[in-house]
C-alpha positions in Angstrom: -23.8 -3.3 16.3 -24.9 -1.1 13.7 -25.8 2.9 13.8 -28.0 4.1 11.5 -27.0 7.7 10.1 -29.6 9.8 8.3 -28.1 11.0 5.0 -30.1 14.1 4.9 -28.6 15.2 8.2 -25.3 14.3 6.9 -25.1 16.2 3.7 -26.9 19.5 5.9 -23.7 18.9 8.2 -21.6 19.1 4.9 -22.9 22.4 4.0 -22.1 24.0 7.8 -19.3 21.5 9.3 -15.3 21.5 7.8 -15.1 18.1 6.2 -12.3 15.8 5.0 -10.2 18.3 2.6 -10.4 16.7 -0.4 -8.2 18.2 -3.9 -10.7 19.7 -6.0 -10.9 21.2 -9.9 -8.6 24.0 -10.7 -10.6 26.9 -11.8 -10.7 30.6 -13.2 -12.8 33.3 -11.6 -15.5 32.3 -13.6 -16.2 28.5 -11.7 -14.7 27.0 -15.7 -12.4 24.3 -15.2 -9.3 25.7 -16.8 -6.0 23.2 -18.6 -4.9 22.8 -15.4 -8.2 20.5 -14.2 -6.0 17.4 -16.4 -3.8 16.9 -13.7 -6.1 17.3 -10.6 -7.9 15.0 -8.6 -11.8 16.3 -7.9 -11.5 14.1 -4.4 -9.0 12.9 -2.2 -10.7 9.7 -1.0 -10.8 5.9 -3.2 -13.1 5.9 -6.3 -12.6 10.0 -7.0 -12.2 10.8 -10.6 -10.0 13.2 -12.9 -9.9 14.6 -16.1 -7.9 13.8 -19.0 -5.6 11.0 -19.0 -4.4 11.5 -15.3 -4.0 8.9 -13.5 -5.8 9.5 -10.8 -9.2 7.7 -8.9 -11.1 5.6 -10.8 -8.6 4.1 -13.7 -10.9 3.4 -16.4 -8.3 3.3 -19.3 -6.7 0.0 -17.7 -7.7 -4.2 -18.0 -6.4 -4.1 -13.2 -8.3 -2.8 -10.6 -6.2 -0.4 -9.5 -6.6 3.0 -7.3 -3.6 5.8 -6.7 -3.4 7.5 -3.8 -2.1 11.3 -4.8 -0.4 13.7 -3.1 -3.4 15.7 -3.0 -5.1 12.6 -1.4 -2.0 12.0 1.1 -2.5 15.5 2.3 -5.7 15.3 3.1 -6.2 12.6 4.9 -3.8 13.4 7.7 -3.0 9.8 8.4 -0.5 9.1 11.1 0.1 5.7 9.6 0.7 4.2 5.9 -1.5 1.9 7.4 -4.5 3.9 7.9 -3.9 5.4 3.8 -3.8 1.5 2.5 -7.0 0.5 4.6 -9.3 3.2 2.6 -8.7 1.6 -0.7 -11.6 -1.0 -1.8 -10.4 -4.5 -1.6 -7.7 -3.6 1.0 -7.9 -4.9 4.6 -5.2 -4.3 7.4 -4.4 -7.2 9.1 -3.9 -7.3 13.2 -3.8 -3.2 13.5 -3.8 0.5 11.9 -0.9 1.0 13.9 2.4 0.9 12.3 3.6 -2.4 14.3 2.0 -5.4 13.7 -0.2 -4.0 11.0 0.0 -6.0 7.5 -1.6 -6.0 4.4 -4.5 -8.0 3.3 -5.2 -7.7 -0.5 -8.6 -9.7 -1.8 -8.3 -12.1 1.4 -4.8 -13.0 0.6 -1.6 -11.7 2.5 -0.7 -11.5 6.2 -2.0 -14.1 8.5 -4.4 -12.4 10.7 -3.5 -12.9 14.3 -0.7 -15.0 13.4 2.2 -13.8 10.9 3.4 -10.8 9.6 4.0 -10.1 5.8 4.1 -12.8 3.1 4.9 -12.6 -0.6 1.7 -12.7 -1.9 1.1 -9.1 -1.7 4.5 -7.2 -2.7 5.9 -3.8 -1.5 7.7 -1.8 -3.1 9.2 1.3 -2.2 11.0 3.4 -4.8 11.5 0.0 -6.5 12.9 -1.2 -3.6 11.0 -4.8 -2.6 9.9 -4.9 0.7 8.9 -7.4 3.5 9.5 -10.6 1.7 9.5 -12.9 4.6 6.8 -14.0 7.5 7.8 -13.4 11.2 5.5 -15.5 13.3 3.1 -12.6 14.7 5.2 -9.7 14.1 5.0 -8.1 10.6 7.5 -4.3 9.6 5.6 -3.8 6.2 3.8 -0.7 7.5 6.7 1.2 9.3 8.1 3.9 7.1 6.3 7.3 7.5 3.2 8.7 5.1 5.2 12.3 4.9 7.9 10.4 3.3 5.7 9.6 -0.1 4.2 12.0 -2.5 1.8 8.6 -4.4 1.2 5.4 -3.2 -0.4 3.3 -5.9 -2.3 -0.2 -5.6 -2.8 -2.9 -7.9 -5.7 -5.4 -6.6 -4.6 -9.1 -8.1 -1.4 -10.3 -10.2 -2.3 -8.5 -13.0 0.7 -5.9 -13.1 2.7 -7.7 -10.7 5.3 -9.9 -12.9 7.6 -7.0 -13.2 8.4 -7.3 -9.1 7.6 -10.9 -8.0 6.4 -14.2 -8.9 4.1 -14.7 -6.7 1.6 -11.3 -5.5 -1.3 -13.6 -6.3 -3.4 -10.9 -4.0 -1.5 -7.2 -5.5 0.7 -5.1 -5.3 1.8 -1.6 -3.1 4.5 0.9 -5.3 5.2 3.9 -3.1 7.0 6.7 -4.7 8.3 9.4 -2.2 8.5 13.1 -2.8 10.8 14.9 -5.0 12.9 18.5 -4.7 10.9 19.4 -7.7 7.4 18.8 -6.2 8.0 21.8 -4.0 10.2 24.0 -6.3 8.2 26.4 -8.3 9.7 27.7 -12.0 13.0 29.7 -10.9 13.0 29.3 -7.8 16.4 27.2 -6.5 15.1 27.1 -2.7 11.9 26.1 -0.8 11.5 25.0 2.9 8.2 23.4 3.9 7.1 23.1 7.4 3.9 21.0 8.9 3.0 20.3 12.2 0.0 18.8 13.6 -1.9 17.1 16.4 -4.2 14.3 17.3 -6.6 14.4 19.9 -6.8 10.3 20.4 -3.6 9.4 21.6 -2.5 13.1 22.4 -0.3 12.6 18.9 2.3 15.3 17.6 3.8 15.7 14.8 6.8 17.5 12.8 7.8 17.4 9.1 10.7 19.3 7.4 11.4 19.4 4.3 14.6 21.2 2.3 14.3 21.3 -1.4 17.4 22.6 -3.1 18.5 23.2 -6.7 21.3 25.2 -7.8 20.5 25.2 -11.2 19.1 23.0 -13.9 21.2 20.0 -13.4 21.1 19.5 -9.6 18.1 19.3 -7.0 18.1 17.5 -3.8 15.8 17.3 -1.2 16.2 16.7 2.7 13.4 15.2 5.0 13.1 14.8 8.6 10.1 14.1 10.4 8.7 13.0 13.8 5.9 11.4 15.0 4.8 10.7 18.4 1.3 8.9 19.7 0.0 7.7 22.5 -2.1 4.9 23.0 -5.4 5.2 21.7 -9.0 4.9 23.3 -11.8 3.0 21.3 -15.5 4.2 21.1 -16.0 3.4 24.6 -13.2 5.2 25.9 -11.3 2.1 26.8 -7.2 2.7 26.2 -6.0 0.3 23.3 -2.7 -1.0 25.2 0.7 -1.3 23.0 -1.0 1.3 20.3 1.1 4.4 20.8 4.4 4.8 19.0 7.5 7.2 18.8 8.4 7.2 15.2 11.4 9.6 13.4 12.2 9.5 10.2 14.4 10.6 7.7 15.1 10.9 3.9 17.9 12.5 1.5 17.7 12.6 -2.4 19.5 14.0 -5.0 19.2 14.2 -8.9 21.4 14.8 -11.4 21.0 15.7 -15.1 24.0 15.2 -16.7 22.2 15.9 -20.0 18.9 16.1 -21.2 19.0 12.3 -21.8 21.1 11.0 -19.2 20.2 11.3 -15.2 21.6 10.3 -12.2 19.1 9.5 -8.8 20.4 8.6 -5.6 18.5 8.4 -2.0 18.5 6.8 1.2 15.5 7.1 3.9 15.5 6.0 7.2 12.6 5.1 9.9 12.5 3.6 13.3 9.2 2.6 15.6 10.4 3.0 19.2 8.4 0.8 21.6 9.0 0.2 25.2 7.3 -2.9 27.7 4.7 -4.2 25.1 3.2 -7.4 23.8 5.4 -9.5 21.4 3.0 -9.6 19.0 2.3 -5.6 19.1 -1.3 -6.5 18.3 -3.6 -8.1 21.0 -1.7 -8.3 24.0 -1.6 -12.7 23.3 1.7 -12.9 24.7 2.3 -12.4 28.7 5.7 -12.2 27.2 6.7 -8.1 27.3 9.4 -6.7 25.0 11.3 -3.9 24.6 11.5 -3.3 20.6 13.1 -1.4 18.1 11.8 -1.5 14.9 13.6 0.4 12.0 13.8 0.2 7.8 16.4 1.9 5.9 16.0 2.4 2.7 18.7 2.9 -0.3 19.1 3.6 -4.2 21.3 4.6 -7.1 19.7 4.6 -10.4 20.7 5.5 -14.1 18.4 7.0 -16.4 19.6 7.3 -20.2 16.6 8.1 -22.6 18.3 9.5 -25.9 16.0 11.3 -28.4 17.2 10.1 -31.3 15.2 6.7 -31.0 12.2 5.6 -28.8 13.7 1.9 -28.4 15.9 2.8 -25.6 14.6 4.2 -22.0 16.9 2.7 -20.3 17.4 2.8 -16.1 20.2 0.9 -14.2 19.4 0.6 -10.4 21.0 -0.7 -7.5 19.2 -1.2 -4.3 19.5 -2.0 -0.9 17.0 -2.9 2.2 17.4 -3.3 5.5 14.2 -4.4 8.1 15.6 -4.7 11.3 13.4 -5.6 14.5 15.6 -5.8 17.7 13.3 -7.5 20.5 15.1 -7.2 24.1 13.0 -9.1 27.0 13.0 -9.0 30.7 10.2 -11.6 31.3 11.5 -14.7 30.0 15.1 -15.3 28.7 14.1 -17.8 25.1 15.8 -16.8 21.9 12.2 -16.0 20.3 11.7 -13.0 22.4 15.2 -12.2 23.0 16.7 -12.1 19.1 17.4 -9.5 16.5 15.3 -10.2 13.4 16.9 -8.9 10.4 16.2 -9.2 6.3 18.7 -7.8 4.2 18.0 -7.0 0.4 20.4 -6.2 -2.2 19.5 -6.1 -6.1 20.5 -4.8 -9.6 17.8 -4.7 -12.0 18.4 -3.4 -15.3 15.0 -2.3 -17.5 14.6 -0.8 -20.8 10.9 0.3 -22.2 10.8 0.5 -26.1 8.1 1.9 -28.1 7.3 0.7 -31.8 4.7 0.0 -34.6 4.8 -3.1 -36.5 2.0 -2.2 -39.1 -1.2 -1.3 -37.3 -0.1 -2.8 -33.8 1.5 -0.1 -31.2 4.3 -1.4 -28.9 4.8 -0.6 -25.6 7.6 -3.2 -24.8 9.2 -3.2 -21.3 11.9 -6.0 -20.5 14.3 -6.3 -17.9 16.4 -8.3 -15.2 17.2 -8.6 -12.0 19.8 -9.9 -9.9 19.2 -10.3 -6.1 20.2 -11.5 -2.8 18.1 -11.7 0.4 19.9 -12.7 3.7 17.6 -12.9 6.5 19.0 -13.5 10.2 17.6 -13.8 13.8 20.6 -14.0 16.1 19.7 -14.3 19.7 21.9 -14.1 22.7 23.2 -17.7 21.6 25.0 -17.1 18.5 22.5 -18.5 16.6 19.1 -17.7 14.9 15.9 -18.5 16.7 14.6 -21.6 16.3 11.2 -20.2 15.0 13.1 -18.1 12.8 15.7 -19.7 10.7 18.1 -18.0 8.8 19.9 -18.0 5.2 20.4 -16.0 2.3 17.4 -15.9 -0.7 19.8 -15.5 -4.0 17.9 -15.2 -7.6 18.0 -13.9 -11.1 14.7 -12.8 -12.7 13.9 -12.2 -16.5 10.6 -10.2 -17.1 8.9 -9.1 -20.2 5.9 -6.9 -21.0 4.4 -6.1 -24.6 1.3 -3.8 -24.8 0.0 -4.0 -28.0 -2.9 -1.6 -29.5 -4.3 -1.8 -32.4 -7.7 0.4 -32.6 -10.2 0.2 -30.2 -7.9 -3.4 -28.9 -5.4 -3.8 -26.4 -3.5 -6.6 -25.6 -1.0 -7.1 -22.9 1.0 -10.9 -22.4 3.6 -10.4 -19.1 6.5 -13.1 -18.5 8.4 -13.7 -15.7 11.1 -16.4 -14.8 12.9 -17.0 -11.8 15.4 -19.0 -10.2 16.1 -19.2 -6.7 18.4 -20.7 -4.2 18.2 -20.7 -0.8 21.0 -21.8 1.7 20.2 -22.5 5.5 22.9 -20.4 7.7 23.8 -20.4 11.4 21.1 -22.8 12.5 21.0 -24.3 15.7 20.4 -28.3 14.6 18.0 -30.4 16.2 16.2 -27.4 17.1 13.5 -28.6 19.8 14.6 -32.6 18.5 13.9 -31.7 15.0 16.5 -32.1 12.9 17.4 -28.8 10.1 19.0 -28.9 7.0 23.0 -28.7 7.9 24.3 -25.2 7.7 25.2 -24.8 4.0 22.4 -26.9 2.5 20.8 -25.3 -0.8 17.4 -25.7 -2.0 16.9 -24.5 -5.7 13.5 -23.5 -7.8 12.6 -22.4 -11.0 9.4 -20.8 -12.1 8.0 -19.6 -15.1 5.0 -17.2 -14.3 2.5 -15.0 -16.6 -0.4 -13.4 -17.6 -2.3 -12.2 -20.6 -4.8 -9.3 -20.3 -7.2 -7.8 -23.0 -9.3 -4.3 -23.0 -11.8 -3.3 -25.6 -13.5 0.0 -26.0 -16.8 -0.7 -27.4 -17.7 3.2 -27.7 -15.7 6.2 -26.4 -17.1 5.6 -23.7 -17.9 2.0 -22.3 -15.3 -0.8 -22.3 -14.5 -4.4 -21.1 -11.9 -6.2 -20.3 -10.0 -8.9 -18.8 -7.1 -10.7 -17.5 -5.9 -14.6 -16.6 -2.3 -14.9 -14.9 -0.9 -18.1 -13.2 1.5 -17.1 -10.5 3.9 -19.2 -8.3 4.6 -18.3 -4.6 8.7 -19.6 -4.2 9.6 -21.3 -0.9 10.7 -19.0 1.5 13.6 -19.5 4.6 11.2 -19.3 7.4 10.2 -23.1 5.9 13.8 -24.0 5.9 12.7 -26.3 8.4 9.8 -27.6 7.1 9.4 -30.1 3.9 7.2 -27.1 2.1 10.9 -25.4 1.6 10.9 -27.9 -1.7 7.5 -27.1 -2.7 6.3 -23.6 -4.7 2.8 -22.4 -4.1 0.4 -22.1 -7.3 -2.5 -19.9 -8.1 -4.4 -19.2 -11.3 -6.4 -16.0 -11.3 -9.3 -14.4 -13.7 -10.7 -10.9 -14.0 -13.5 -10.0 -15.8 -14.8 -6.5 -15.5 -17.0 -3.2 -17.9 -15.6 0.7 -17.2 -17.4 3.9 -18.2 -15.9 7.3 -18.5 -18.1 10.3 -19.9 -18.3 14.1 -19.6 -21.0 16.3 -20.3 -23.3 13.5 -19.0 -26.2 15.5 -17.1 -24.7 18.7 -17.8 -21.6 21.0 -19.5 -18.6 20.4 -17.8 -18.8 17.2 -15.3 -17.8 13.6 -15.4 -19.5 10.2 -14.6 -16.9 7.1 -13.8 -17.4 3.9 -13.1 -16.0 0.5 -12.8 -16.5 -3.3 -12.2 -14.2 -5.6 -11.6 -15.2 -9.4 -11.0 -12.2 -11.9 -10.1 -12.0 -15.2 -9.3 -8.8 -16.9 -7.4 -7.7 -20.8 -7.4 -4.6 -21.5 -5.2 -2.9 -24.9 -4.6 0.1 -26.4 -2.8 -1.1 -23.5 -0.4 2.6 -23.2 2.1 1.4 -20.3 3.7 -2.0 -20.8 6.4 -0.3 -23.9 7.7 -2.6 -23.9 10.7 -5.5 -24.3 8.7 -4.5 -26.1 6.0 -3.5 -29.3 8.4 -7.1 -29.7 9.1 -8.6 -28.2 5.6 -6.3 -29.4 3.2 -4.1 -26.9 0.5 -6.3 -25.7 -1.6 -8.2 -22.1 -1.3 -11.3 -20.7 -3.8 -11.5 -16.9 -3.5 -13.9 -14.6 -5.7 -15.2 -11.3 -5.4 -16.4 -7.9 -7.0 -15.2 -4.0 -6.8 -17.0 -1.6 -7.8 -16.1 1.9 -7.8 -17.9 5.3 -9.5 -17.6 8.6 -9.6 -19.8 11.9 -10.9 -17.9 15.3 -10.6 -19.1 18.9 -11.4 -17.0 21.9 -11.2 -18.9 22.7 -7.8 -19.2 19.1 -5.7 -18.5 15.6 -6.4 -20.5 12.4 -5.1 -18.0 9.0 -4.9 -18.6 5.6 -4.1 -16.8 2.3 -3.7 -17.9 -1.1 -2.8 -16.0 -4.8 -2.7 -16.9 -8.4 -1.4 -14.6 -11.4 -1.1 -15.8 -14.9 -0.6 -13.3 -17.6 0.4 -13.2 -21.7 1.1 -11.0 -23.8 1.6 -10.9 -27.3 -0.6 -13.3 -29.2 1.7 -15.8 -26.2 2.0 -14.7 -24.8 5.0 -14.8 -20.9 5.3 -11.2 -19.6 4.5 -10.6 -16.8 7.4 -8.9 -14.3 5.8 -11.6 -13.2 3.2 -12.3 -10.2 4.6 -16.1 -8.3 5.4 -17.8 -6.5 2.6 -17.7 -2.5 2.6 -19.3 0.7 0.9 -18.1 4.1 1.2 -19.3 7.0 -0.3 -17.6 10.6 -0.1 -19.7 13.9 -0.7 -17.6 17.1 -1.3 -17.7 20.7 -2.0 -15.1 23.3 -3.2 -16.3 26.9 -2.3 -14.6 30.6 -1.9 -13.0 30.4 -5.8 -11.9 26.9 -4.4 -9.6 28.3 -0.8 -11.9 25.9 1.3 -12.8 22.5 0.4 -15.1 20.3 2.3 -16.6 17.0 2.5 -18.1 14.0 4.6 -17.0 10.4 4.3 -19.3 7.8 5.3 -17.6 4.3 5.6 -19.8 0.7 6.1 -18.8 -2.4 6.8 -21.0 -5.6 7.2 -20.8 -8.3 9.9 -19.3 -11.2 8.6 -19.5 -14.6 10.9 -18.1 -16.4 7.6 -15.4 -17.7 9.8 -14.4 -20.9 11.8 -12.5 -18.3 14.3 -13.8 -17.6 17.5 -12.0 -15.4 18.9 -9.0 -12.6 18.1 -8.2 -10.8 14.4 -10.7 -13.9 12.8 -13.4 -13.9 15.7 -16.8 -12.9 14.0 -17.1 -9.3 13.4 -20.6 -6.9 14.1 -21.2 -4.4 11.6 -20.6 -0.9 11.7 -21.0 2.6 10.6 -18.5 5.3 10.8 -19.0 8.9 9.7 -15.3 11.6 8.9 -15.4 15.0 8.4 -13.0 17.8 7.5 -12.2 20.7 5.8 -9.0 22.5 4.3 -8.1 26.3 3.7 -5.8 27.2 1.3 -5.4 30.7 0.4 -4.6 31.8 -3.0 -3.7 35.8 -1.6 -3.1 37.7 1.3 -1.3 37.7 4.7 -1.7 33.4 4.7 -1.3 32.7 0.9 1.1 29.5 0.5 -0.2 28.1 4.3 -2.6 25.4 4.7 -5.2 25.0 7.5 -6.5 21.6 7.7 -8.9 20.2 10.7 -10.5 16.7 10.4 -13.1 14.2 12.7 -12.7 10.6 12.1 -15.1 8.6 13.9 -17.1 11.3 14.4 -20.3 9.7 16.5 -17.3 7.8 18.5 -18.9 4.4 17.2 -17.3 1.0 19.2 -16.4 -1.3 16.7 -13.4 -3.8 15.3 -13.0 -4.3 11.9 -12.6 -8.2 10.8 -9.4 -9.4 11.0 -8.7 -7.0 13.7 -7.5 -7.8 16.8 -8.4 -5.1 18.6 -11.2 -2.3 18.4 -10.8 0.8 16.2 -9.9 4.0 17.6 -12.7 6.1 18.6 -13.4 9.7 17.6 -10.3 11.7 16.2 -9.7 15.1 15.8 -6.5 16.1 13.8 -5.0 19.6 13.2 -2.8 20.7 11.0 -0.9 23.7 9.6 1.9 23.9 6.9 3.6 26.5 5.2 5.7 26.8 2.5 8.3 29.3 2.2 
């Protein structure tokens, strides 16, 4: 189905309706963009631009497509979910759900198997440099559980092109998400700030509550305490119908501290906690597939110690030292049916030094930006079940390697080149498996597979004029086995993809008038994987080999007084033997319109999402069924006053969905919520 909006009705609702609160240029009374306009983002939404080098929107200065989601942006958006944050970004798809269970991430049609496994390491997470989500669990995936109010940027890198410095094989991207500091909410002098937010969802009947303490004693010292909770309901689509297994109880938690020892040596540590509560739903949280119901507990703790030593007297040493730890526990009790798969605790345990040094240099016209490093890591990953041993469908072990990665960005004039090296050796050892599991006989508890691989990629940028450039990029990655194929013969075989990127940016000012911007960027890739080990399904009836391509676009055009932003992307996907490969996901456009008014207190805009039908699929029916197009309209506004009785509080009110339109996304396997009011008020004191 597809609704037709009138655009001229749309930007006359603009001028009269709150819209989605997007950040907006910092001015003087005069409407001038002041110094401060280098650091700010003129929209909250994908494809918004910024001045000077910030990087923010639209990153023109770089050879990846790549988009960073600001704090700005993050408090605008009011999403309940990190979910819902990562499906706005062009070339992103959710897989299964928005909701924080189930919900994984697809990256240029590779990732999560729609409908049928959770996370895989072709798309890395990374959470304060913490890896995330390394291994699948048939149809459950935990990438998406940590709270939104926890981070303060999430940034995305569509492709492998920045990837070599956390895996070997995010052949689709990469997700860093940095969470908030003491310092973001301290103000010069001030050694105390408390900020408070609650807010409500209409769809779902959600609530929310978000603490945070920021404390620092004196110049050495801050830390910063979070707590939050989160509770929604389940959902009604555009018809009204209730979304079973959608609602979620979610509390979260977060405590960081800093310490300067000197001005060149600095201490970080932090540990964050979340948990998704669910009671009597679907094992596979997304489509109610199973008759099986579960009670589940789904939490992700979070830990760091890191040591920063960056001495002034030379710029070869910026040196950090960290040490983290991960824990992704889901606990699945059921009282339908008494097999290990339903009734198991599945658990991935990460612990990792990694030591990294970024030197800077000139050897006669060429500029250095050198970054090397190494890490040292072990994974164990169990799934003990009332039986003592690990599901059958989930066998266990421990993932132990030692990776070597090297960066060199080299300019030289209007040329930049960056070659990226990574090698890595893993072992992995099958523990406390049940053997024959269902006749088929496992490798015998302490049995170790080893593998080596030696991964890269070489990008180039050039700026013709100050203003247009091109660029590219050509990386060959290598996806290592993983234990859920411990018993399988792919646990001796590495998957293999070669990627290319070709792509032009623009960045002007002063284009149709003094003072505004025009941004753009396109990015063309093209994707060749073999040995796939991942979409087993399919590849016993296609074969192992998968042809993406695609194009992103993104531009931007700013003024002091409104800003106009679009975003586009397509993927196309086949199999070997010409078969449609059913992950690519639909092609969408969205375009933003905003407005900052009343010396910039009350922004307002209007986000207008599209997504085409796409029947370029063999599935018929669940997350990879074909998909109608659809047309879905947000709006929202935020007040922020700069003086009297409510200076330092902000009033935020959004509509997603505003014409309630009935639709699922592709690889969805259920319909999207329906209309969605949100309400929101913070203060800082």
């Amino acid at each position: 189905m597809i609704t037709h909006t009138s655009l001229r009705a749309l930007v006359t609702a603009l001028a009269v309706t709150p819209a989605f609160a997007l950040p907006s240029f910092a001015q003087d009374g005069t409407g001038t963009p002041t110094d401060s306009t280098t650091d700010s983002t003129y929209g909250a939404f994908i494809g918004t631009v910024t001045l000077g080098e910030s990087l923010r929107g639209i990153q023109t200065d770089t050879a990846t497509s790549e988009t960073e989601i600001s704090q700005e942006e993050l408090d605008a958006r009011q999403a309940s979910t990190l979910a819902e944050l990562l499906g706005t970004i062009p070339g992103v798809t959710l897989s299964n759900a928005a909701s924080p269970q189930g919900s994984s991430i697809n990256i240029r049609g590779l990732g999560a198997d729609a409908g049928t496994y959770g996370s895989n390491t072709k798309v890395s997470v990374v959470i304060d440099g913490v890896a995330k989500g390394q291994e699948e669990l048939y149809r459950q995936g935990s990438l998406l559980t940590m709270e939104p109010e926890l981070f303060k940027s999430v940034r995305v890198v569509r492709g492998p092109g920045e990837s070599f410095r956390f895996s070997s094989g995010a052949i689709g991207g990469t997700v860093e998400a940095t969470t908030k500091d003491a310092a973001d909410f301290l103000d010069d002098g001030d050694t105390f700030a408390l900020r408070q937010k609650l807010a409500y969802e209409s769809n779902g009947d959600g609530a929310l509550s978000s603490t945070i303490l920021a404390w620092a004693p004196d110049d050495k010292l801050d830390v910063l305490a979070f707590y939050g909770y989160r509770k929604n309901g389940d959902y009604t689509d555009g018809t009204g119908t209730e979304q079973a297994d959608t609602g979620f109880e979610l509390p979260s938690a977060m405590l960081k501290l800093k310490y300067h020892a000197t001005e060149e040596l600095s201490v970080t540590a932090s540990i964050s906690k979340s948990q998704n509560r669910l009671k009597d739903v679907s094992y596979d949280y997304i489509g109610s597939l199973f008759p099986v119901r579960v009670d589940a507990d789904i939490e992700d703790t979070t830990a760091l110690l890191a040591l920063g030593y960056n001495p002034f007297s030379t710029d070869l040493v910026n040196l950090t030292a960290k040490l983290t730890y991960s824990d992704e526990l889901i606990s699945n009790v059921s009282d339908t049916t008494s097999s290990d798969i339903y009734n198991a605790d599945n658990r991935t345990k990460g612990l990792a030094f990694t030591v990294e040094n970024t030197a800077l240099f000139a050897t006669g016209a060429v500029d250095h930006s050198v970054l090397t490093g190494i890490e040292i890591g072990k994974r164990t990953r169990s799934s003990i079940s009332d039986t003592g041993t690990n599901a059958g469908s989930t066998p266990g072990g421990t993932d132990e390697y030692v990776a070597l990665y090297a960066t060199d960005e080299m300019t030289f004039g209007a040329l930049t080149l960056t070659p990226q090296l990574r090698y890595e050796h893993q072992t992995l050892t099958s523990r406390d498996n049940e053997d024959p599991y269902r006749g088929v006989p496992g490798p015998a508890d302490g049995t170790s597979f080893k593998k080596d691989a030696l991964v890269g990629a070489f990008s180039a940028r050039y700026a013709v004029t100050d203003r247009f450039a091109v660029f590219g990029t050509l990386a060959y990655n290598e996806n290592l086995p993983i234990l859920d194929d411990l018993r399988s013969d792919l646990i001796t075989t590495s998957e293999k993809a070669t990627t290319v990127e070709v792509g032009a940016s623009y960045d002007a000012s002063d284009v149709f008038g003094a003072g505004d911007r025009l941004r753009a960027k396109l990015t063309g890739f093209k994707t060749h994987v073999w040995d796939n080990t991942t979409y087993t399904t399919a590849s016993f009836a296609y074969g192992d080999v998968i042809d993406l391509k695609g194009l992103e676009f993104e531009a931007s055009y700013a003024t002091a007084a409104y800003y106009v932003d679009f975003n586009a992307s397509m993927t196309r996907g086949e199999w070997g033997n010409g078969e449609d490969f059913n992950n690519a996901p639909a092609d969408t456009a969205q375009l933003t319109l905003g407005k900052r008014v009343f010396d910039n207190q009350l922004n307002l805009s209007t986000e207008i999402l599209h997504g085409w039908s796409n029947s370029r699929t063999t599935g018929t029916d669940g997350a990879t069924a074909p998909s109608d197009a659809y047309t879905t309209v947000g709006l929202s506004a935020a007040y922020i006053p700069n003086n009297g009785w409510a200076e330092g509080v902000e009033f935020r009110v959004s509509v997603d969905n505003l014409f309630d339109e009935d639709y699922r996304p592709y690889l969805s396997s259920r319909t999207a919520p329906g209309r969605n009011v949100t309400l929101s008020l913070t203060k800082t004191f």
